[in-house]
MARVO-899326 format. One record per residue (C-alpha): residue in three letters; x, y, z. Coordinates in steps of 0.2 Angstrom, whole numbers, plus 5000, padded with zeros to 4 digits. Layout:
ALAXYZ ...
This chain:
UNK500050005000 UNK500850184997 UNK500850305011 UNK499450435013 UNK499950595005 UNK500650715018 UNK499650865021 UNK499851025009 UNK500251125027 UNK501250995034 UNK502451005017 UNK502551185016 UNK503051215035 UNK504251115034 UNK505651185025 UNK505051365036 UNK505551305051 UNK507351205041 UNK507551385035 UNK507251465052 UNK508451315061 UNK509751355048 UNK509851545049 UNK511351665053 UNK510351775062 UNK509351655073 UNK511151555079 UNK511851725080 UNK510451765091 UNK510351605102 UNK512551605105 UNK512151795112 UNK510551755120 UNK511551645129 UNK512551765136 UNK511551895139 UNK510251785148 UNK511751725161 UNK512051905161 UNK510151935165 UNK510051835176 UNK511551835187 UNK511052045186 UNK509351995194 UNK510351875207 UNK511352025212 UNK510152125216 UNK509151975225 UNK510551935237 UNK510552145239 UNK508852175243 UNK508552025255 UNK510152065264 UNK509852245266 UNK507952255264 UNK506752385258 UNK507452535262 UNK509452495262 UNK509352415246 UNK508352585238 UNK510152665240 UNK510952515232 UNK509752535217 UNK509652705216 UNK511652715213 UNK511752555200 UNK510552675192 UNK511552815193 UNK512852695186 UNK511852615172 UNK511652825166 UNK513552825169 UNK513752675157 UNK513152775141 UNK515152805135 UNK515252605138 UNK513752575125 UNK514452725115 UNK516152655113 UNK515452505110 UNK514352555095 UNK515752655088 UNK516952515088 UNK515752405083 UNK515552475068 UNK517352515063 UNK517952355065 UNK516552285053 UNK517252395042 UNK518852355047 UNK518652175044 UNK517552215026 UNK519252275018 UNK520252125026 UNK521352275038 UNK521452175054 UNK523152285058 UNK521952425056 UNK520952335071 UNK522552305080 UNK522752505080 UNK520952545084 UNK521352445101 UNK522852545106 UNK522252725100 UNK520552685111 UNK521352615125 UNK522552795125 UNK521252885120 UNK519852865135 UNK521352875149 UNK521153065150 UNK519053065150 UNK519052895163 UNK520353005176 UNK519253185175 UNK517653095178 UNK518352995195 UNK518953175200 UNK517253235196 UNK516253115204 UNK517353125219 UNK517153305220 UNK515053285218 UNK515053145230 UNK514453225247 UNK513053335235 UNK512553195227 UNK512353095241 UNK511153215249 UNK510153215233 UNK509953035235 UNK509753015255 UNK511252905255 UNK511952875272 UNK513952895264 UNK514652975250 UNK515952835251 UNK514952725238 UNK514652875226 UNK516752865227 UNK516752675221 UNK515252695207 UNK516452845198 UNK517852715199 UNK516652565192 UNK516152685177 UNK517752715170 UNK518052535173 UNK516552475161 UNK517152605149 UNK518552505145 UNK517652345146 UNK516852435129 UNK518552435118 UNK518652235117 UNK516752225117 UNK516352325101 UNK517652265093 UNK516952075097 UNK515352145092 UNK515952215077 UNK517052055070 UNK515251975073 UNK516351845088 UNK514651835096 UNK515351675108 UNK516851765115 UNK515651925118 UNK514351805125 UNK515551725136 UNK516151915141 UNK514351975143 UNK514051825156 UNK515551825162 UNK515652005172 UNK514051975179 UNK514551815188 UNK515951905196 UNK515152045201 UNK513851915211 UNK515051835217 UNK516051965226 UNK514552035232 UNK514051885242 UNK515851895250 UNK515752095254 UNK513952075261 UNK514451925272 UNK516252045279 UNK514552175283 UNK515252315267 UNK513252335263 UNK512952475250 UNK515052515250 UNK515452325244 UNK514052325231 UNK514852465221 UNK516452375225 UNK515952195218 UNK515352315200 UNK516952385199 UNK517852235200 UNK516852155187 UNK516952275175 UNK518652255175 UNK518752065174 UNK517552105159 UNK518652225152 UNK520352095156 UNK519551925148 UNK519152055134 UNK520852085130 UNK521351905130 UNK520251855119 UNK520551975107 UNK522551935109 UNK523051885091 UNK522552025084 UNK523752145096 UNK525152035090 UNK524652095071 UNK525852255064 UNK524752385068 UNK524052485053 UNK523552665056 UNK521752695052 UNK520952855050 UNK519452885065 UNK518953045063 UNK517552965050 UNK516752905063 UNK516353085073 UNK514653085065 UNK514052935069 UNK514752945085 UNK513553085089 UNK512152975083 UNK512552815093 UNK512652955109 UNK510953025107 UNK510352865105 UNK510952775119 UNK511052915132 UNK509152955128 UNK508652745131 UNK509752755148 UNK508952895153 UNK507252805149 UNK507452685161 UNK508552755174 UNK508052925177 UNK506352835185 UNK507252755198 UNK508052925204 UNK506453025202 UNK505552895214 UNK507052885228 UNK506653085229 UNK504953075229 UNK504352925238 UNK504752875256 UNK506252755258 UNK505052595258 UNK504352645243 UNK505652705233 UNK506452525239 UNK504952435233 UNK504952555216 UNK506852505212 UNK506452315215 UNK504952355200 UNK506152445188 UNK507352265191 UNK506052155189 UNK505352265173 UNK507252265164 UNK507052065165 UNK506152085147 UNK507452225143 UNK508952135145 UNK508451955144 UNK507952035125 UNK509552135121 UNK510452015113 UNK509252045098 UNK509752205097 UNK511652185097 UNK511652045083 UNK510152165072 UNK511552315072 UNK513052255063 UNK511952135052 UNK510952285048 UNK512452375044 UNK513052245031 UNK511152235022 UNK511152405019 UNK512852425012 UNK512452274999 UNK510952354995 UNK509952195003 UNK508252175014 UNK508552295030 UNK506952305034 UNK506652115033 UNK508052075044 UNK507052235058 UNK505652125055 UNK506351975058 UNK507152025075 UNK505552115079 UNK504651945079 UNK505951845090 UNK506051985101 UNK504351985103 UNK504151795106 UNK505451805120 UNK504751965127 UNK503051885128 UNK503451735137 UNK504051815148 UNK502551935151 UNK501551755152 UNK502851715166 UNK502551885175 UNK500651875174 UNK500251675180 UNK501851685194 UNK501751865200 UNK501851845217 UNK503451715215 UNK504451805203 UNK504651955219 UNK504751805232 UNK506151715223 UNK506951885218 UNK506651995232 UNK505751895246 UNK504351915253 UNK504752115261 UNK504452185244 UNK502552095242 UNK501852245241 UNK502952245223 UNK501452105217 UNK500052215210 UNK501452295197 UNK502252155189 UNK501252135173 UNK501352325170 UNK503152325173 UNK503352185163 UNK502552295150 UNK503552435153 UNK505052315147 UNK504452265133 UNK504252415127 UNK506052485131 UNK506452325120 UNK505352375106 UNK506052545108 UNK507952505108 UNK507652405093 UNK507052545083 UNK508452635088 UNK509752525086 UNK508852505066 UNK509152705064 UNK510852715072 UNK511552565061 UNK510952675047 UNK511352845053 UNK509552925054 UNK509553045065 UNK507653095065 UNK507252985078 UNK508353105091 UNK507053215094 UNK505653105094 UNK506653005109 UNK507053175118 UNK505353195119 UNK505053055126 UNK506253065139 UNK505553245144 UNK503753175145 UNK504253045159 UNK505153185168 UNK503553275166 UNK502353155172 UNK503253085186 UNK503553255193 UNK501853295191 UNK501053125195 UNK502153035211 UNK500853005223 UNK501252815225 UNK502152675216 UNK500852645204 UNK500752825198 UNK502652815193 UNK502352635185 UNK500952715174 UNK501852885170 UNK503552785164 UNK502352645153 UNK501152805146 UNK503052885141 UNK503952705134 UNK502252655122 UNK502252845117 UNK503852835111 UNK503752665102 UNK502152725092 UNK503052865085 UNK504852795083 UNK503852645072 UNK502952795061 UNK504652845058 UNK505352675052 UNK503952655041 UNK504152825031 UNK506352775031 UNK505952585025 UNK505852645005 UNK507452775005 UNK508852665013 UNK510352675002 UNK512152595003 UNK513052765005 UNK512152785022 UNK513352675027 UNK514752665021 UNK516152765027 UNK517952805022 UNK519252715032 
């Protein structure tokens, strides 16, 4: 007897999911997620162990301060982009000296910046720590330190990036955050509180930056060959705007709140805003494999905006899960993370879950426009960033009237940044990204 024939549907999904199996993009995008979900979650441990150490109100100086240092971080995820670009270029004309040299002149070049900014944040310590109702300026001190630190960590990481090495920048990525648990346990246990969790992020950042280094080795053995990077001043402006205005988007909440809400409740807030970046930074590796891929469809005239939609869809698959996750286990996602001091976190987890999905959408957008230097969208996210200032000033009675004032601001912001893309799809040209090297 011969075999029934196989459905029409059956035959034809198929090969779609060989297809999907098989892509560059999906591998590229499971070897990162890798690394940026151990990087998630060792992120979320951190500030686990923090907040049921220290509790409530202790831990809201904690996460006011890494979010000071997340806003601090913007020259990392500058350098990073600008790097990351170059050394795709780099590696397009086959100039791996030209790499070699792109190391040593950043590495020389960020020593002066690194030094002024300690000094400065050393100088604005006690102010700042009024600002923020700190007990100490002392930790202040150590964050100041820990930036310049994670601005190193950039220079092997966009050229990693860049080189498209996603398992040595995965192992990186994951890597750092580990360490910086690690030591944390240790300096909480020796009783360093708020001082030894801006200790344990210094010192992995600059683990991060070391194994970096190493693996990027071969390439400082290779005869350096000067390269010109003053071509990439422009788009170093871009990728500024770009990831100072998405730092500010989900940092500048936790500040606001630690101001204006009482110490339990700004505690409570900051636990939220961790909880909400789950979705943000379990989803960034999208991002970070979309940007250089988009780079290299644009410049061979090939489907950008397919590649957007693609990395749309799987963010958007991973993001929702996750939301599922939030929704059906609410009050075990703040037990297991926070413990049970920070139930009164409970109510807001869906909406926060929300609130990082939409950063994720957002960040997308923007990383799409910055691989293609489009610099329309700096305005819009300006605005953006204005109107949560606005409303939270405005509209801080409790918790929730910050949660809805920051996922009012992020939504906002995604509708008009997709109006944009949509008006851009039909005009993008190879000479928008290629440079002279």
């Amino acid at each position: 007897m011969t075999a029934p024939p196989e459905p029409v549907a059956h035959r034809r999904l198929g090969p779609r999911l060989a297809r999907i199996r098989d892509s560059r993009l999906v591998r590229q995008n499971l070897i990162l997620f890798a690394g940026g979900f151990t990087a998630g979650l060792g992120g979320f441990v951190y500030h686990a162990v923090a907040g049921r150490v220290l509790g409530p109100a202790v831990y809201g100086e904690v996460a006011s301060l890494v979010a000071l240092y997340a806003v601090g971080t913007a020259g990392n995820l500058i350098l990073l982009l600008v790097l990351a670009r170059y050394a795709a270029a780099l590696m397009t004309a086959d100039n791996e000296g030209g790499v070699g040299y792109l190391i040593r002149r950043s590495t020389r070049v960020i020593a002066i910046p690194a030094a002024v900014f300690v000094v400065l944040v050393a100088a604005l310590s006690v102010p700042a720590a009024a600002f923020l109702k700190l007990s100490s300026p002392f930790p202040v001190i150590w964050l100041g330190l820990a930036v310049a630190a994670i601005w190193y960590a950039a220079i092997p990481r966009g050229v990693l990036q860049g080189m498209q090495r996603f398992p040595a920048l995965s192992v990186n990525l994951g890597s750092e955050i580990l360490v910086r648990t690690g030591i944390l346990i240790v300096l909480l246990i020796f009783g360093l509180a708020v001082n030894g969790a801006m200790i344990a992020i210094l010192l992995g950042a600059t683990f991060g930056y070391g194994l970096g280094m190493f693996s990027l080795r071969e390439l400082l053995r290779v005869e350096p060959r000067q390269a010109r990077l003053r071509t990439m001043l422009g788009f170093s402006l871009t990728a500024a705007a770009g990831t100072v205005g998405i730092l500010l988007l989900y940092n500048l909440d936790v500040i606001l709140a630690k101001h204006y809400l009482d110490a339990h409740g700004a505690g409570i807030y900051g636990a939220l805003n961790k909880i909400g970046t789950i979705v943000y930074f379990g989803t960034l590796s999208v991002s970070q494999v979309l940007f250089p891929r988009v780079v290299e469809a644009v410049a061979t005239n090939k489907h950008a905006v397919r590649l957007l939609l693609l990395s749309g869809g799987i963010l958007a698959f991973l993001g929702g899960c996750a939301l599922v996750v939030f929704a059906l286990f609410s009050r075990l996602v703040v037990v297991l993370l926070f413990g049970e001091k920070f139930l009164d976190a409970q109510p807001y987890i869906l909406a926060v879950g929300l609130i990082g999905l939409g950063l994720s959408l957002d960040n997308l957008l923007i990383q799409f426009f910055m691989a293609v230097h489009d610099r329309v969208f700096v305005p819009i996210l300006a605005a953006a960033c204005t109107l949560q200032v606005v409303l939270i000033v405005s509209h801080h009675g409790g918790v929730g009237d910050i949660v809805a004032d920051v996922l009012i601001a992020v939504f906002c912001l995604f509708g008009a940044l997709a109006l944009r893309c949509a008006a851009l799809a039909p005009k993008l040209r190879p000479e928008m990204v290629i440079e002279e090297l």
